[in-house]
C-alpha positions in Angstrom: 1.6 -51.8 25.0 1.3 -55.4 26.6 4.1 -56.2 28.8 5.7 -59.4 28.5 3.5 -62.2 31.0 5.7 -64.1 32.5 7.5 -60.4 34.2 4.0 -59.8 35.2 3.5 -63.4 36.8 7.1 -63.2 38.9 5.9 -59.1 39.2 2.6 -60.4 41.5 4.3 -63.2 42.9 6.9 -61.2 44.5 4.7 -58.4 45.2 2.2 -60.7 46.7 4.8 -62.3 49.4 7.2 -59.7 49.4 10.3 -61.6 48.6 12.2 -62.7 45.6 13.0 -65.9 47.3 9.3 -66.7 48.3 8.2 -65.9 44.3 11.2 -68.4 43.5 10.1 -70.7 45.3 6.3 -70.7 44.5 7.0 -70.5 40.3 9.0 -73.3 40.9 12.2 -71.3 39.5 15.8 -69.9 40.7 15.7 -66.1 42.6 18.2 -65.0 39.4 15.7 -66.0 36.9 12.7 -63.8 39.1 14.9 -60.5 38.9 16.4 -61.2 35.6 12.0 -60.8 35.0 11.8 -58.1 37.1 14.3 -55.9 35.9 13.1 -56.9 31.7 9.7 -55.3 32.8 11.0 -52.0 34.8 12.8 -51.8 31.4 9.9 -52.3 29.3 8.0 -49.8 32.3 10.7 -47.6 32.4 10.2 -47.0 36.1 11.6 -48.9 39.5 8.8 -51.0 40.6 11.3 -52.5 44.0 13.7 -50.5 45.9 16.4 -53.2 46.8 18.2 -53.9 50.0 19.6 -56.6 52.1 16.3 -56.8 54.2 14.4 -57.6 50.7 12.6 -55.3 48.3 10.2 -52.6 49.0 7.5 -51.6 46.7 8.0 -47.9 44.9 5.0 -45.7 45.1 4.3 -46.8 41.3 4.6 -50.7 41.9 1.7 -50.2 44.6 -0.5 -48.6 42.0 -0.2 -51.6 39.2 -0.2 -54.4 41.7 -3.5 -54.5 42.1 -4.0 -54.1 38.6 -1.5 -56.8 37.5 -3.0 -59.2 40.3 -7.0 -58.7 39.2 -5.2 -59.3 35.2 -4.0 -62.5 35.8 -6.7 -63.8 38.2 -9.4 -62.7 35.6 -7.3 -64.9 32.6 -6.5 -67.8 35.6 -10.6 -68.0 36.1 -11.9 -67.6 32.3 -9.3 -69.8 30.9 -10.1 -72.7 33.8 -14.0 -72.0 32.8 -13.7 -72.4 29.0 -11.1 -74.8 28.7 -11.0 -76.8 31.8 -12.8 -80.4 32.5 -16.4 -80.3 32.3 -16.5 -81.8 35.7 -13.9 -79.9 37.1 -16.3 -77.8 39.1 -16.3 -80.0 42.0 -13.2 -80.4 44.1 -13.5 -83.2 46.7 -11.3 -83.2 50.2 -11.3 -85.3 52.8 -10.8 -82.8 56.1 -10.2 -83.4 60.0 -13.5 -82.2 61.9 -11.3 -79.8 63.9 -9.3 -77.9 61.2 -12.3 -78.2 59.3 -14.2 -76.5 62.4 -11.8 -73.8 63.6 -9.5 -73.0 60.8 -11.1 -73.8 56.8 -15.1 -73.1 57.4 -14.0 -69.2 58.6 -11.3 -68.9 55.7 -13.9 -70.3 52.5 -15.7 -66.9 51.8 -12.2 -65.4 50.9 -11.9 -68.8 48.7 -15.1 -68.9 46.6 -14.5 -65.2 45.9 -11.4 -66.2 44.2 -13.1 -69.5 42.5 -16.8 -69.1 42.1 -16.4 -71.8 39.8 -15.5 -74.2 41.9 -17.8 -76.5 44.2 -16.6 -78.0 47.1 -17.5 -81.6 48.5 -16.1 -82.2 52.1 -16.2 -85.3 54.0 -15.4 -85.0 58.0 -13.1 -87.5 59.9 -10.9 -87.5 62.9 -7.7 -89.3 61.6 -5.9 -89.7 58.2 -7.1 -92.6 55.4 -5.3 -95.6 55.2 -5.4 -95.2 51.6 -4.7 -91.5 51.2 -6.8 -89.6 48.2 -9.0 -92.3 47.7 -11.9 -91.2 46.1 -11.3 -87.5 47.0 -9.3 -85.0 45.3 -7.8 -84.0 48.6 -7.0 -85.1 52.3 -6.3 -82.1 55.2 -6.0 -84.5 57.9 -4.4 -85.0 61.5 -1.1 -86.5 60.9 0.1 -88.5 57.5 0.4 -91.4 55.8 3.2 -92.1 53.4 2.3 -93.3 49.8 4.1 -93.5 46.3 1.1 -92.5 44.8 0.6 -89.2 46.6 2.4 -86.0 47.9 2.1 -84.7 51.5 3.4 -81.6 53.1 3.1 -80.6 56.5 1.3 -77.1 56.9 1.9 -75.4 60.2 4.3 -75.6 62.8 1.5 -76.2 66.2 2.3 -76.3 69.7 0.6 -77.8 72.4 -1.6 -75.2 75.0 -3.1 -75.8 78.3 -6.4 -73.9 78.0 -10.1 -73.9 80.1 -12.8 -71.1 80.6 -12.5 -67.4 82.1 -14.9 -68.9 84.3 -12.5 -71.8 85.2 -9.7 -69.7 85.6 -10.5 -67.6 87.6 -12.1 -70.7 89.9 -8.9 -72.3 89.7 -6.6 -69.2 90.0 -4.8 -70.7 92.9 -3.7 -73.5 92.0 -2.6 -72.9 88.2 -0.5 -69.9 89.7 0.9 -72.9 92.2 1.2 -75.0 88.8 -0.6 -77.8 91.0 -2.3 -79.3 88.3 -3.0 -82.7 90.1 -5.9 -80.0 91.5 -7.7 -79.5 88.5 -10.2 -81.6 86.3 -9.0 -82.1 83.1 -10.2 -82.9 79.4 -9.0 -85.4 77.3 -8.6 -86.1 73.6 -8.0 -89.7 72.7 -4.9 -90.8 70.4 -2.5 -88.3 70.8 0.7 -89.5 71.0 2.3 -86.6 73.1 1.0 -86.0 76.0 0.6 -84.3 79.9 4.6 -85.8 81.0 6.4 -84.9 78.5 4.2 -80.9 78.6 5.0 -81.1 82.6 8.9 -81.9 81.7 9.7 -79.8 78.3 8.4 -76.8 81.0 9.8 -77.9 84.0 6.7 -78.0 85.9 6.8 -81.1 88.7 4.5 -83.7 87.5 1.6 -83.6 89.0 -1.2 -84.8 86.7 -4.8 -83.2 86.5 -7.5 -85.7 87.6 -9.5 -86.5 83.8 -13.0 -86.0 84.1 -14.2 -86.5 80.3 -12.7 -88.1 77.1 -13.6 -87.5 74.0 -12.8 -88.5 70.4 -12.0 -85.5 68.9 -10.9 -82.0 69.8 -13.6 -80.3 68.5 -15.7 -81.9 70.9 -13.1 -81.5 73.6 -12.9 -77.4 73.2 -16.9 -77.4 73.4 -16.3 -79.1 76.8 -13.6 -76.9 78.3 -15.9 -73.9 77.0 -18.5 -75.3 79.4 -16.3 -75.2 82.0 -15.8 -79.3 82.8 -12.0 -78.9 82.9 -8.4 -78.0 81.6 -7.6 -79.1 78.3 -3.9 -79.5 76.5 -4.3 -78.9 73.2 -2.6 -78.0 69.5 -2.5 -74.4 68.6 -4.3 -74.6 65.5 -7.4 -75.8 67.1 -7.9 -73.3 69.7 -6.6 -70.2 68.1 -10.0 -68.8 66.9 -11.3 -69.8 70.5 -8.6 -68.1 72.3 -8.6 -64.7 69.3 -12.7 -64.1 70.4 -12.2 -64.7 74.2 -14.2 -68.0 74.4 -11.5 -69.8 76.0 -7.8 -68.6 77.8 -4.7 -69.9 78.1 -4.9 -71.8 81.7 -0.9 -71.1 81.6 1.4 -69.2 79.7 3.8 -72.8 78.8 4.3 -74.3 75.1 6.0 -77.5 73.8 6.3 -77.5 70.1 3.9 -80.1 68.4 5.6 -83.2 67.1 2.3 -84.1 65.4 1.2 -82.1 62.7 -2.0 -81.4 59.8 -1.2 -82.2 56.7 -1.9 -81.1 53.2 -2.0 -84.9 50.7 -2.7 -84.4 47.0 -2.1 -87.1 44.3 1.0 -86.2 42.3 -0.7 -85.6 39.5 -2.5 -82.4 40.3 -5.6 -81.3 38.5 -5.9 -77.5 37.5 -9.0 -77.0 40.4 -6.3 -78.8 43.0 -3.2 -76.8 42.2 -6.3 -73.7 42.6 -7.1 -75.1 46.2 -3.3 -75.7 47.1 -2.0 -72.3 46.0 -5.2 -70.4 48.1 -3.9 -72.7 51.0 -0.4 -72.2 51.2 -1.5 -68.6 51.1 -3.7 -68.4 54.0 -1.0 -70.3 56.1 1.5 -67.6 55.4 -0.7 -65.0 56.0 -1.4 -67.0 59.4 2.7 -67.0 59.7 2.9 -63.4 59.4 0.4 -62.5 61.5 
């Protein structure tokens, strides 16, 4: 017996995030028209594949058998049918990528990518600040802040907040005065062009403002965290960029204080999506809410 495909696809999807609303949502549809699909393939199963409640849905002992099943099934037919039927030179997918997110947050996350699309080659070009002409001449931009275009759609993809961060080493050099929040004490690192900066971290915490003295600019924050990991200074920086760095120990927070980021990395695609693209966008979006949930 073959169970009807599109249950199976609103099945995975639900399965996969754990939430009717979140498979709405991704296949584009309303949450009535995922468990009116659900509920025609427990049918056709004859068993509960979701115990129900106000929280969400649960999978049953017997959903958590065919998932993976159901999941391998429709990534199989996804990969074959993109092999045999897509464009011939569909194989390489060009983006455009910031050298930090690039750095810290993509290069650690592609193994788990080509493993779901050996077929697919990717071409990256490095750069610090978002093209003029988004998706020119790439498939793709993953870039540090926006900029609008009819021709192409952009989506902001996590929700960062600025971090004060340096060395063990420095901390512990510097425990004094950070505990003091005197930070017109300390040597500092700084990353040109960003628009939000030491006052308004000093204010949104309450902190007096008393500014570190800047030892070293730098173009990039890639470059920046290299330098505070040598020990040179203090650096205030976007989550993203230093969440590996602070996950292995390399670096510390200097202070436990946040602002939330007005500036932001976004995801710009053309509107009309190529089959590799919407491939690369749904493996994305997927990694950022596994980032959420963690």
């Amino acid at each position: 017996m073959l169970p009807p495909l599109r249950a199976l696809v609103a099945f995975e999807s639900v399965a996969r995030l754990g939430s009717i609303g979140a498979a709405a949502r991704e296949l584009c549809v309303t949450q009535a028209a995922v468990s009116q699909q659900l509920k025609s393939l427990e049918a056709f199963l004859g068993t509960t594949l979701f115990e129900r409640s106000q929280k969400g849905v649960k999978l049953t002992s017997a959903a958590q058998q065919y998932q993976p099943i159901v999941s391998g099934s429709l990534t199989h037919l996804k990969l074959q049918t993109q092999t045999l039927f897509g464009e011939k030179e569909s194989d390489v997918l060009s983006l455009r990528v910031n050298h930090t997110l690039c750095h810290n947050w993509l290069l650690p996350r592609l193994p788990h990518f080509y493993h779901k699309y050996p077929f697919i080659r990717l071409d990256i070009q490095l750069v610090d600040w978002p093209s003029t002409t988004p998706c020119q001449n790439v498939d793709i931009e993953l870039t540090n802040g926006k900029v609008d275009s009819e021709d192409c759609h952009s989506e902001r993809l996590f929700q960062e907040h600025w971090q004060l961060v340096c060395s063990p080493e420095f901390k512990q050099h510097y425990q004094h005065q950070l505990d003091a929040k005197d930070f017109s004490q300390l040597p500092a690192v700084q990353v040109k062009g960003y628009q939000e900066n030491w006052l308004q971290w000093l204010s949104h915490n309450q902190f007096d403002v008393t500014l570190p003295k800047v030892q070293l600019e730098i173009s990039n924050s890639l470059h920046a965290l290299e330098a505070v990991k040598q020990g040179i200074g203090v650096l205030l920086v976007r989550s993203l960029a230093v969440s590996e760095l602070l996950k292995n120990g390399d670096l510390v927070l200097a202070v436990d204080a946040l602002m939330p980021a007005e500036s932001s990395h976004y995801l710009i695609t053309k509107n009309n999506r190529s089959a590799k693209v919407n491939f690369f966008c749904d493996w994305l979006h997927h990694q950022t809410e596994d980032d959420e949930r963690a």
